[in-house]
Each structure stands twice: as C-alpha cells, then as structure tokens.
C-alpha positions as CSV (number, residue, x, y, z in Angstrom):
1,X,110.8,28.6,-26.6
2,X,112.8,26.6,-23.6
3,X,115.0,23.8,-24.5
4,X,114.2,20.8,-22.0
5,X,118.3,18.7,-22.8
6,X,117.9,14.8,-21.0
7,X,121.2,13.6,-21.7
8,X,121.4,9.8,-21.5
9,X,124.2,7.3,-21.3
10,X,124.5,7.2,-25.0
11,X,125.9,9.6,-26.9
12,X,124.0,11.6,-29.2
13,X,123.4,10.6,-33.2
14,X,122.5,13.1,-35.2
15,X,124.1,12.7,-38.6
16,X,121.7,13.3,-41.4
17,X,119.5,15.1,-39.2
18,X,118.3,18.3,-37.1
19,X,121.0,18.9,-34.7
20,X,119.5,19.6,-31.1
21,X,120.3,23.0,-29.6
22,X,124.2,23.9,-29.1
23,X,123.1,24.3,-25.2
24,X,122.4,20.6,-25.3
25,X,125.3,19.2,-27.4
26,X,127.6,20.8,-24.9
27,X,126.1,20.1,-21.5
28,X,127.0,16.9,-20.0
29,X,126.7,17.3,-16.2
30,X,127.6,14.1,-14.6
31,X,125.1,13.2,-12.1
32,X,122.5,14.1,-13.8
33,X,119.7,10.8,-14.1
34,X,119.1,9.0,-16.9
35,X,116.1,9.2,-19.0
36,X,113.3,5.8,-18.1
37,X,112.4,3.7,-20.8
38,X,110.1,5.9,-23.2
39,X,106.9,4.6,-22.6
40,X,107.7,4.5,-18.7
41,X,108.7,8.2,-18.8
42,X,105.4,9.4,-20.9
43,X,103.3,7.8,-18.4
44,X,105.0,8.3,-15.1
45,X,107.9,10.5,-14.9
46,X,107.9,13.7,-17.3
47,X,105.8,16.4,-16.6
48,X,106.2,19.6,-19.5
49,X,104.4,22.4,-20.3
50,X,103.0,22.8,-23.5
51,X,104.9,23.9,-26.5
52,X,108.8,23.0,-24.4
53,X,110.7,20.9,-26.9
54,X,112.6,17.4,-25.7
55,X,115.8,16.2,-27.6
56,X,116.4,12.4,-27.2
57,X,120.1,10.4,-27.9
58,X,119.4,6.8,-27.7
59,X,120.4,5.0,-31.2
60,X,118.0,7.7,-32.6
61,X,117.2,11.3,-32.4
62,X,113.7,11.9,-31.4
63,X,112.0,15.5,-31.6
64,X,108.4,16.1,-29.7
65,X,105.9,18.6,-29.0
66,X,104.5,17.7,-25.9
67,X,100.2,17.8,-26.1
68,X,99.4,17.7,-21.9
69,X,99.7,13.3,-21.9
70,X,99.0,12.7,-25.5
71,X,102.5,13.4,-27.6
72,X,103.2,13.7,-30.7
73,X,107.0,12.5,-32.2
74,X,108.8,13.1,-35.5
75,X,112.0,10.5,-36.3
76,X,114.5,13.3,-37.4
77,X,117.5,10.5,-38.0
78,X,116.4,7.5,-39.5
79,X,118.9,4.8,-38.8
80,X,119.8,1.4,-38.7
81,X,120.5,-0.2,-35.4
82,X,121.6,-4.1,-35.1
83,X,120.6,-4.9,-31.6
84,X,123.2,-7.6,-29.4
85,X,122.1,-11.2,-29.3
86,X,119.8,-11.6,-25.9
87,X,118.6,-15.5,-26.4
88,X,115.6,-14.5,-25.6
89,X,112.2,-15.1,-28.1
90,X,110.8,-12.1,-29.5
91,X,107.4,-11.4,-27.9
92,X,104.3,-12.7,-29.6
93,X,102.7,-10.0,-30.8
94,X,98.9,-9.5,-29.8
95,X,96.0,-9.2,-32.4
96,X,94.4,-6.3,-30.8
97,X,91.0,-7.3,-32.1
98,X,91.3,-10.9,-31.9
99,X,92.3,-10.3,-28.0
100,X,94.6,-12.9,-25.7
101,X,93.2,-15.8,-26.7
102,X,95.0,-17.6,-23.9
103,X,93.1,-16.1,-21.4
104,X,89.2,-16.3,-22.6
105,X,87.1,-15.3,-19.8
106,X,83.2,-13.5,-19.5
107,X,84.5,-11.0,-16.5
108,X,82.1,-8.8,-14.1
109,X,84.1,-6.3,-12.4
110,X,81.6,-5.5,-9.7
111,X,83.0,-2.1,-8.6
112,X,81.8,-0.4,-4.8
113,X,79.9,3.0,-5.3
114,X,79.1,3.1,-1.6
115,X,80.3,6.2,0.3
116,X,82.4,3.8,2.4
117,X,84.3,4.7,-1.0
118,X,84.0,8.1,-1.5
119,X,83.9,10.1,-4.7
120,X,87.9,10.4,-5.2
121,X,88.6,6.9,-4.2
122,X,85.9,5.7,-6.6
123,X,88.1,7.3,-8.8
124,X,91.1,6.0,-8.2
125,X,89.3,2.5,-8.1
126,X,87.8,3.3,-12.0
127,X,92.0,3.7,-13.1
128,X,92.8,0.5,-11.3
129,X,89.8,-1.7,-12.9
130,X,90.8,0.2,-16.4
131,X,94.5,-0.8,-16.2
132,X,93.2,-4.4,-15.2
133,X,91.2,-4.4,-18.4
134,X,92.9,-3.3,-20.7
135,X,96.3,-5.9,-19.1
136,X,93.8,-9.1,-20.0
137,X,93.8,-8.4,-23.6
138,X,90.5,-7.6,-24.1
139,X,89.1,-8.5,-27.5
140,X,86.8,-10.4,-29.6
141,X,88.6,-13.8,-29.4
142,X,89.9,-13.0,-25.9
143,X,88.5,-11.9,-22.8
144,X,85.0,-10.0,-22.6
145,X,84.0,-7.7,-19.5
146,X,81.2,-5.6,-18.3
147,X,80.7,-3.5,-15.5
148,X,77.9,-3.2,-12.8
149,X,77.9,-1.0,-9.8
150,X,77.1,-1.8,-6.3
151,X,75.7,0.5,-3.8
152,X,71.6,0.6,-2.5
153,X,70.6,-0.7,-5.7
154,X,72.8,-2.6,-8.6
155,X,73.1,-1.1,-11.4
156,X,74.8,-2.7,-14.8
157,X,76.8,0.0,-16.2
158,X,77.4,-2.5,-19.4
159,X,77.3,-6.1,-19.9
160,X,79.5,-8.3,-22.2
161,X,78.2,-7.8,-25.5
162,X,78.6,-4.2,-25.3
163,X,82.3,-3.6,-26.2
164,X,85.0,-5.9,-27.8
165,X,87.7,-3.2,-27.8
166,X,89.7,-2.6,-24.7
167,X,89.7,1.2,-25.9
168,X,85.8,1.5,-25.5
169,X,86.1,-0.1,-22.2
170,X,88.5,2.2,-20.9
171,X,86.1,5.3,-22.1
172,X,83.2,3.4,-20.7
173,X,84.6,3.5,-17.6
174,X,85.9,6.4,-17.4
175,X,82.2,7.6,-17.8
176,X,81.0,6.0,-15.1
177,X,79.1,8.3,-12.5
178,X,79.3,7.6,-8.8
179,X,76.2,6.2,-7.1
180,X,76.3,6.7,-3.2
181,X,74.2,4.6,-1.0
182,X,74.9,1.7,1.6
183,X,77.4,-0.8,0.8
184,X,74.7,-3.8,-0.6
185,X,77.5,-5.7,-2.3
186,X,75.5,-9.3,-1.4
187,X,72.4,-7.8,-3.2
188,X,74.7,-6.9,-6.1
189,X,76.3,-10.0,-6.3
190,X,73.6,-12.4,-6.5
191,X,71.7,-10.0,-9.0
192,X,75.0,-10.1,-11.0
193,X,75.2,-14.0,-10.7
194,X,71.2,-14.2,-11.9
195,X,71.5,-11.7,-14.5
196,X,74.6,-10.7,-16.0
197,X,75.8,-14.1,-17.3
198,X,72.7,-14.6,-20.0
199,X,73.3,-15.2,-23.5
200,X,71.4,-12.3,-24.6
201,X,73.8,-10.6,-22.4
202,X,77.1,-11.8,-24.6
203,X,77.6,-14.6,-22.1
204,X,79.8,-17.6,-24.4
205,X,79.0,-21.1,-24.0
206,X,82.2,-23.1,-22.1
207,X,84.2,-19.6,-21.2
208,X,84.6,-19.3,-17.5
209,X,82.5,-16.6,-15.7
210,X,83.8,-14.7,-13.2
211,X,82.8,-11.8,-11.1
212,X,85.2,-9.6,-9.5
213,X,84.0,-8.2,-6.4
214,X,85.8,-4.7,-5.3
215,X,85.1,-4.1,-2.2
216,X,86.5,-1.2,0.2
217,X,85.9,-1.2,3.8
218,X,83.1,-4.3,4.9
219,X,79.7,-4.8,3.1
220,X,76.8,-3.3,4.4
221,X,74.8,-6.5,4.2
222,X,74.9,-10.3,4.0
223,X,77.1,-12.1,1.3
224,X,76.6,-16.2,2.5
225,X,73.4,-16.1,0.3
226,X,75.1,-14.8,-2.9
227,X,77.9,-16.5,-2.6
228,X,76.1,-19.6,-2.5
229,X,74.0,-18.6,-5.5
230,X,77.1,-17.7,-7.6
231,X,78.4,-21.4,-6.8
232,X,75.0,-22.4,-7.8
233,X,75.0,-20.8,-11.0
234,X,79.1,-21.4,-11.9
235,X,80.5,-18.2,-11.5
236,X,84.3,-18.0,-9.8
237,X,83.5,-15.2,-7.3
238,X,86.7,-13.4,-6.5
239,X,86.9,-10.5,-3.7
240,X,89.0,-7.2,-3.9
241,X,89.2,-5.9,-0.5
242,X,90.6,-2.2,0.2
243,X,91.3,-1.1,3.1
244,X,90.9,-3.7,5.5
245,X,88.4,-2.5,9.1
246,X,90.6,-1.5,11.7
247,X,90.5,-3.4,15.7
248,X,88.2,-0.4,16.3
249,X,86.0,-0.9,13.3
250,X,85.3,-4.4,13.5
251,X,82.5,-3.9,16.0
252,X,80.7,-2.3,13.1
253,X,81.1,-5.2,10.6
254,X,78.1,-7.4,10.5
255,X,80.0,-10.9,9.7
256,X,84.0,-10.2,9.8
257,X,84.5,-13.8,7.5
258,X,82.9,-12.0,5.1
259,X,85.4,-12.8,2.7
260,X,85.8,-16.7,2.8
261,X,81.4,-16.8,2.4
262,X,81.4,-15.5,-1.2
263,X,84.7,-16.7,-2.8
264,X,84.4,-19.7,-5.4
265,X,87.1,-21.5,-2.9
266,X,88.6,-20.9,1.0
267,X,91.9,-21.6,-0.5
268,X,93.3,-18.1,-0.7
269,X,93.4,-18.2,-4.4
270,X,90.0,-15.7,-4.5
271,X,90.5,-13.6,-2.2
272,X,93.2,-10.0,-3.0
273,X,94.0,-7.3,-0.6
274,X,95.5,-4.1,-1.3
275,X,96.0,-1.9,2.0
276,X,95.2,1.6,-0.2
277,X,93.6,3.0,-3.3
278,X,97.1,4.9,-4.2
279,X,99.7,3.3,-6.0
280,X,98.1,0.0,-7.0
281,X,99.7,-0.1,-10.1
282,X,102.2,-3.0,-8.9
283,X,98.7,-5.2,-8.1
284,X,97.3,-5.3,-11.7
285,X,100.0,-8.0,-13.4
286,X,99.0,-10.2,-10.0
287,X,95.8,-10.2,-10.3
288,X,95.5,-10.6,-13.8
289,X,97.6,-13.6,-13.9
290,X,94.4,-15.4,-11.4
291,X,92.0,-14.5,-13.5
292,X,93.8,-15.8,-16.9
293,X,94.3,-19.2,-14.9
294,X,91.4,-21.1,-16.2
295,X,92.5,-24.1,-14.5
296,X,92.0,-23.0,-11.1
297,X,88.2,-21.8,-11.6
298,X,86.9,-24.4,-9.4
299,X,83.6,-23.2,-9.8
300,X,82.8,-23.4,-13.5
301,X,81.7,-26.8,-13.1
302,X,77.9,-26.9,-11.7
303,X,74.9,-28.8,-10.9
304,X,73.8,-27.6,-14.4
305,X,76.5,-28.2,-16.2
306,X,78.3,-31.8,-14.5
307,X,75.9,-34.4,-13.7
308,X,74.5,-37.6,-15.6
309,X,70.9,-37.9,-14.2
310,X,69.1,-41.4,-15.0
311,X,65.4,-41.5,-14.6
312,X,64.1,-44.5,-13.9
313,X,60.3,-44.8,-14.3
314,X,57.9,-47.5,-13.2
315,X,55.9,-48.7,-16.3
316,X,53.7,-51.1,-14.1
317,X,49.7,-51.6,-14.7
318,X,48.7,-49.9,-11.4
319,X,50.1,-46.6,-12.8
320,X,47.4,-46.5,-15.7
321,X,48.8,-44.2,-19.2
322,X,47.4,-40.7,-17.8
323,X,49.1,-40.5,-15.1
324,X,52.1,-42.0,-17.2
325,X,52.2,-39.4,-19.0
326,X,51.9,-37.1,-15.8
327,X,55.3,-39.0,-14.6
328,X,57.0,-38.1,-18.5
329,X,55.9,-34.2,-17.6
330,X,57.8,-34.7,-14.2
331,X,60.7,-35.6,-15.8
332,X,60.7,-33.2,-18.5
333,X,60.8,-30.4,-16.1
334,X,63.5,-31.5,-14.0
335,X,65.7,-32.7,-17.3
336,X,64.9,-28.7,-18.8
337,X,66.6,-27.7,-15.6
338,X,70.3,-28.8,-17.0
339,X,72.5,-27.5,-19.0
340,X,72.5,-30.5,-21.7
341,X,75.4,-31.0,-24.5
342,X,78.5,-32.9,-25.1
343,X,80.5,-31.6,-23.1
344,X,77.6,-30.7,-20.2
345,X,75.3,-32.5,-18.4
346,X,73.7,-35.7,-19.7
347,X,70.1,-37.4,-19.4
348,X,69.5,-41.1,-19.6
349,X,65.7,-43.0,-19.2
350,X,64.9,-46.7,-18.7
351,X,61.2,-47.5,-17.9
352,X,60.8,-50.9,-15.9
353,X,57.8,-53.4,-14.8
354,X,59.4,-57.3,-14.3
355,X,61.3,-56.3,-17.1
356,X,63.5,-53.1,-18.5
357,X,64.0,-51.3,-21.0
358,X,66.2,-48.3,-21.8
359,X,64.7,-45.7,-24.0
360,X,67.8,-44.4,-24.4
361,X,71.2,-43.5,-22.7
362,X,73.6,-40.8,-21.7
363,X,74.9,-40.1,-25.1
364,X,72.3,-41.0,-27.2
365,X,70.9,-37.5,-27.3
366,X,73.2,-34.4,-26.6
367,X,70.8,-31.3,-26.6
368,X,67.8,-30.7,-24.2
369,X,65.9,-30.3,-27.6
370,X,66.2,-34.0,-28.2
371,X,66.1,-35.3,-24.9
372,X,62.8,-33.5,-24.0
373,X,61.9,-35.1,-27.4
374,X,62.8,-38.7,-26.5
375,X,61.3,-38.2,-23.4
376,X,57.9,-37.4,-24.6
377,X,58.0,-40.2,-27.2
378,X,58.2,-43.0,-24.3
379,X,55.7,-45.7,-24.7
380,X,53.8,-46.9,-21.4
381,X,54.5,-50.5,-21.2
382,X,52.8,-52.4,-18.5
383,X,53.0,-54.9,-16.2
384,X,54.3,-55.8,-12.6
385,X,57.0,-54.4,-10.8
386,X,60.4,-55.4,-9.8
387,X,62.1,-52.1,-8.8
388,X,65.4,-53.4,-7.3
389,X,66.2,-55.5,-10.6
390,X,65.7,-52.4,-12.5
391,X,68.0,-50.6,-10.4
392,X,70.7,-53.4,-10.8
393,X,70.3,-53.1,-14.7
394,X,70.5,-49.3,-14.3
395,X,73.9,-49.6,-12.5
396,X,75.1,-51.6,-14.6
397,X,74.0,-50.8,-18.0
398,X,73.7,-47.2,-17.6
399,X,75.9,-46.1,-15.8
400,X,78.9,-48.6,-16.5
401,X,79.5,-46.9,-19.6
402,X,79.9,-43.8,-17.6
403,X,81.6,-44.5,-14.7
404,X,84.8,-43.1,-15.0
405,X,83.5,-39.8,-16.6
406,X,84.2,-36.6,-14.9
407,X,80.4,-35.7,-14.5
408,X,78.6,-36.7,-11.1
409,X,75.6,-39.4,-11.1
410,X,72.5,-39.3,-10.1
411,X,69.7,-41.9,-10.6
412,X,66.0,-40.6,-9.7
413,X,63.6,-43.8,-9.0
414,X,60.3,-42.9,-9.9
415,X,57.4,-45.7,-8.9
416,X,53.6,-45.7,-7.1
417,X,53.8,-48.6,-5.4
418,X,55.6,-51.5,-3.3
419,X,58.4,-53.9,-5.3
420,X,57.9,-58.0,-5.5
421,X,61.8,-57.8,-5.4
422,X,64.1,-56.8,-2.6
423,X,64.9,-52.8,-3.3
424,X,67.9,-52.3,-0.4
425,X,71.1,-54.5,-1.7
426,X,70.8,-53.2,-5.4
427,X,70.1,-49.8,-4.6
428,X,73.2,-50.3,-1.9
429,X,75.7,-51.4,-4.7
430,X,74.3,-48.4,-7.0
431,X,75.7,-46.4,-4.0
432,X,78.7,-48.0,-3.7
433,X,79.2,-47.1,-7.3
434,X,79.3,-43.5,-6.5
435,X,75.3,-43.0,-7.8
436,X,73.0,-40.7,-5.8
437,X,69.7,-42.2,-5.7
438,X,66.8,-39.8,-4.9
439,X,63.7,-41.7,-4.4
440,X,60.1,-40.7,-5.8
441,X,56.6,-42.2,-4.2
442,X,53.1,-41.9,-5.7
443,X,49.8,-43.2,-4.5
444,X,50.6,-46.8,-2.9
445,X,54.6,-46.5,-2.6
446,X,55.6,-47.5,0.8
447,X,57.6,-45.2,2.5
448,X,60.1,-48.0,3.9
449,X,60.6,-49.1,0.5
450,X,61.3,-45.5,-0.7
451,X,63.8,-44.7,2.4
452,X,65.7,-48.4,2.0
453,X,66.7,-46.7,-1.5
454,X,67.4,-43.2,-0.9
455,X,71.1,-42.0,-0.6
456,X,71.8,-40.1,3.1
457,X,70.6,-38.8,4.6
458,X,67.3,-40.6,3.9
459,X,65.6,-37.4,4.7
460,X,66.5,-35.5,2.3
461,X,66.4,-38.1,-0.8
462,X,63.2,-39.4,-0.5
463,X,60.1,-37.7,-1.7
464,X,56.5,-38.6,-1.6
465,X,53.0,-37.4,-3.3
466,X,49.6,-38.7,-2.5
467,X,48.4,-38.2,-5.7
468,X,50.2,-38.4,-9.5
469,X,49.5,-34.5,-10.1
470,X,51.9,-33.6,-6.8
471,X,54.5,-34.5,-8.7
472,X,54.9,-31.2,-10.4
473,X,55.7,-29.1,-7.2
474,X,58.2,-31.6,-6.3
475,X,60.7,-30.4,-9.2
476,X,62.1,-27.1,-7.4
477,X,63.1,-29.6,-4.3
478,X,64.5,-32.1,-6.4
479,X,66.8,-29.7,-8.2
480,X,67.7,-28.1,-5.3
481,X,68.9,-31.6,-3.4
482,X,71.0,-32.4,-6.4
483,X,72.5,-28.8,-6.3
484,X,73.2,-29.4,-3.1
485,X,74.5,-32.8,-3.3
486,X,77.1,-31.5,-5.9
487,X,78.2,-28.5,-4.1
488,X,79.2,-30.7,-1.0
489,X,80.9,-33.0,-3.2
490,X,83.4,-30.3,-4.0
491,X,84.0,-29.1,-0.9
C-alpha cells in the first residue's frame, strides 16, 4: 500500500505511538505546501484513492483510511497541548437540535426547475441551497425551511413541519428530481405566499416568513401580482438571480424590472446576484447573514397583522333590530379577516344614537374568539343620530389610548341615514390624528354626508348599499382598501 507523507510546518510527534513510515520521517523537501486546515482539506483539497494511508504532524499524529468523502480517523498519540492565549471568546457552541435560536425564521427556498436551468445547473443550485441550509442552523428552536419547485406548475417538495434536522434537509434535497417546463416563477410565488405559510403547514406564530426566490435567467411570466400578494400576506420576498440576460437577451425578457416588483423592499437589501452556478461557495455566509436579520424584514408587518380598526355603528330608531343585527354580521366578517392578539391587530366597537357608548375597546378582548363574541353580544340601543359627535368621542376615547402604538388606525362609520350634527370638522380632526375613516351608507344615508367623512381619496373610502343585506358583499372591498391603505403607508 502507497504512503501519501504531507509534511507540515510542525514537526512530527510521535512518542508513545505508531511511528509513520521511515520514507516520511526522512523526507522534508522545502517547498513543498502545507497541509489546509483539516476540515478545509477533506472537503476541498485532497483527493485519494481508496485504501492510501495519510500521516499527519500537527500537535498530534493522526492515521486515516480514506472511504471516497466520508473518512474515518484513529488518534494514535494522545497528548496534551496548551494552546497560546488569543483574547478571543471561545465560540458558543450550537445545540444542533435546538438550532440558532438567533436567527428564527419559517424560510421557502423557491428553487427554478425550468430548463432556462438545465439539469446540471439545477444541480449545482440543490448544493448551493443545501450549504445555505444547513449555515442557518436549522433546528427545532431555530430556523425551519421547506422547499417548493418552480417550473409550469409549483410543486412543494416539503413544507415546514416536515424536517427539524438540517441533516434530513440536506437528504431531502438531495432527492429532489428536476421538473422542466417554462420559467412560471410569479405563479409559484404567489401559490407559495397563499399556501405554504399555513399552520397546518408548520408555519409559527410571530417568526418572520420569508421566501427565497432562485431564479436563473428571467421569468417566463409576470411577478408584479405575486409580489404584491406576498406583501399582502407578510412574507419578505427575496430574489436570487443567476446569470443575469445579456444586451442581446433582453429583447426576450417580458418586464426587465422584474426584480424590484417582487422584493419585500426596492432598497437593495432583497435582491442577490451571483454571475454563475460554479463556485458560489463564497455567497452562502452573505446571504445568510440577510436572512438571520430579522430587523430588516420590512414586510412582516401586514394589514392582518398591524391595524387597530374601530367600528362605529349607528344604533338609531330608523335602523330597526333586524337589520341591526345584519350591520353586527358586517362587522363580524370584516373583524374575522385580522389577525387578532396582543401583539397583532386589535378591534374596538362603540354604537352611537345622540349619545355613545363603547362596547368595548382595543385591548379589552385579544383573540378573534372573543371579539367576534363581544361583537355578537351588542345590544341595539335606539334613538336619533348624531354621527359627527360620535366620531369626536371615537377619537378621543378610542383611539387616544392608542395613539402612539405602532399599529395603524382605521375607524369604519357605519350608519343609514343623514346626521342632526355637522359630520366634516370631527371626522377632519380624526384625520388629522392619523385615523383612516372609511365610510359605510345604508338605505337613507346621504352620499355628501358619507364623502365629507371619508379619508382620500373620497372615492375609494366611501361605500354605499341600497338595502341593509348589500352589506355583506361589501366586506372583500373593504378589506382590500385597508390593505391597500397600509401597503402605501410603507412605502
């Protein structure tokens, strides 16, 4: 059997132990390089054939039979080595299960199986995604991922809740087969954004989401759409791009800003370019260190999850208890909408006629569960109506309480018919004070009174219905607008 001698800058130790071959112990050719850290050289930098023995001299004698990557060692000369003073801390060691608990995260890695990528660079794409895996710390404290496929059709490969071990990751994907097809990465983004993210699915409550987009070449289709659906439903998109189109390829891109339309943020921070597939190992510590930076994912924070909405409902005689109780159902299903808790999105109700009265307030219930059930208890009062008052003590007793709080306002005004009180100034100074008032007319609401206290543009805040029962296909259009609202607040 060959002897394979790496002599290094230390000198060999082998007291108390197998000596190495006499070929080795006596040839020290100057010149010859020095043997990479250990880990460095098994991974990168020695290639043996089976069975060829290695003799190490560095503070210890190590002696290894070589199994293709996988290698086994013996320590033939146990010692004991006191190591110079460095200042530096001691690395903190990683509980493998536990994961890095500094950098909790639900990640997609949304790989392309197009045949823009091509079977071997698909490949070489399934090492990189593995090495960026496995460099987050995956585990069951730490960071969670899953894996879907984009190429005619989406495919999950496997979501969140399927492996807590960054060793069953790495087999997963090293199983993955590739696909083929058109480039559809907008299709497979917003059907990730939908459907991935579900608690079913393994998705944690207060853990960033994020979807990793890998893209190489240009998208076959539209991603505006999913992007804005992703920012809808709080996912921090970031894109991958591989090999960017050349000046003669552009003519076949369909949008060239293709980029800047799906990332969380046009601030650079989502957005990664490697120019190849080959040798990307130098890219996985960068990117890792953005996704670990749970500070800068802008997009957590959603409609669903970052608003206080305050319904206030007219209680007056002309509205009569049935369709009362139609106006409570109208309210119930845009409250169900929201992502209600402590620490989410928060639902306050005051009903009003000449007078008000709050039936409760923005921290007086802190599940959906109990807000739906306030809602439904809500006694009809009666009377005449004096909306603007109402929306004075709204501001002010409300949402005072709340005004410096990091959620955005919303107050929905919800009455059939025209005020005895002026509406305009108080629902004004409720603007002023950084409330969104939507407007909602039944029956005998005048439209001027409806526009005088909608936020702008007018438009697009006021609703109206004929009759109490239209109120339910308003709900979709409401949400929406307060979506909408809070996205272009952010921007």
């Amino acid at each position: 059997m060959q002897a394979v001698c790496l002599p290094l800058p230390v000198e060999p130790f082998t007291k108390g132990g197998q000596e190495p071959p006499e070929e080795c112990a006596s040839r020290r050719r100057p010149g010859l390089q020095k043997l990479p850290l250990l880990s460095r050289a098994l991974q990168e930098d020695l290639t043996l054939e089976r069975g060829q023995k290695m003799y190490f001299a560095q503070q210890t004698v190590l002696y290894g039979n070589f199994m293709s990557l996988g290698m086994e060692f013996m320590l033939l000369s146990p010692v004991s080595v006191e190591l110079p003073y460095t200042g530096k801390r001691p690395k903190k060691t990683l509980d493998k299960k536990a994961g890095n608990k500094d950098c909790k995260a639900d990640v997609a890695f949304l790989i392309d199986g197009s045949y823009n990528i091509g079977q071997r660079r698909f490949n070489l794409q399934k090492n990189f995604v593995g090495k960026v895996a496995v460099m987050l710390g995956i585990g069951t404290e730490g960071p969670h991922v899953g894996v879907v496929q984009a190429s005619e059709h989406p495919k999950i490969e496997f979501y969140l809740k399927n492996f807590t071990a960054a060793k069953e990751v790495l087999f997963a994907i090293k199983e993955l087969g590739f696909r083929g097809g058109n480039s559809n990465t907008g299709k497979a983004l917003k059907h990730t954004a939908q459907k991935f993210f579900s608690l079913e699915n393994g998705a944690r409550k207060g853990i960033p989401k994020i979807i990793v987009v890998f893209l190489d070449g240009w998208p076959s289709d539209d991603l505006e759409e999913a992007g804005i659906v992703a920012r809808e439903f709080g996912v921090n998109v970031f894109i991958v791009t591989v090999a960017k189109p050349t000046t003669e390829e552009l003519g076949m891109v369909q949008d060239i800003g293709f980029v800047d339309k799906a990332v969380c943020r046009t601030n650079g921070f989502f957005s990664y370019q490697m120019p190849t597939w080959f040798g990307t190992t130098k890219y996985v510590k960068p990117l890792v260190q953005k996704l670990c930076s749970h500070e800068q994912m802008l997009c957590s924070k959603t409609c669903y999850n970052s608003i206080n909405i305050a319904f206030l409902i007219d209680g007056s005689s002309s509205v009569g208890e049935s369709n009362f109780r139609l106006m409570l159902d109208f309210v119930s299903n845009v409250a169900k909408a929201f992502e209600i808790s402590d620490i989410g999105s928060k639902v306050a109700a005051v009903q009003f006629t000449y007078d008000q009265r709050t039936e409760f307030g923005f921290t007086d219930h802190i599940t959906k569960e109990k807000v739906l059930s306030a809602i439904r208890s809500i006694r009809y009062m009666s009377g005449g109506t004096a909306t603007g008052d109402a929306i004075s003590f709204t501001t002010r007793n409300v949402f005072g309480p709340v005004k410096d709080g990091p959620n955005k306002n919303f107050l929905i005004v919800l009455t059939d018919g025209q005020s005895y009180d002026d509406v305009r100034g108080p629902a004004a100074a409720a603007q002023k004070a950084g409330i969104t008032v939507f407007s909602v007319g039944v029956a005998w609401a005048p439209l001027d009174d409806l526009k005088d206290m909608a936020s702008q543009p007018r438009e697009s805040h006021t609703f109206f219905t004929r009759e109490f029962t239209g109120l339910e296909q308003m709900v979709p259009d409401i949400i929406r607008s307060i979506c909408k609202d809070f996205l272009d607040s952010k921007q």
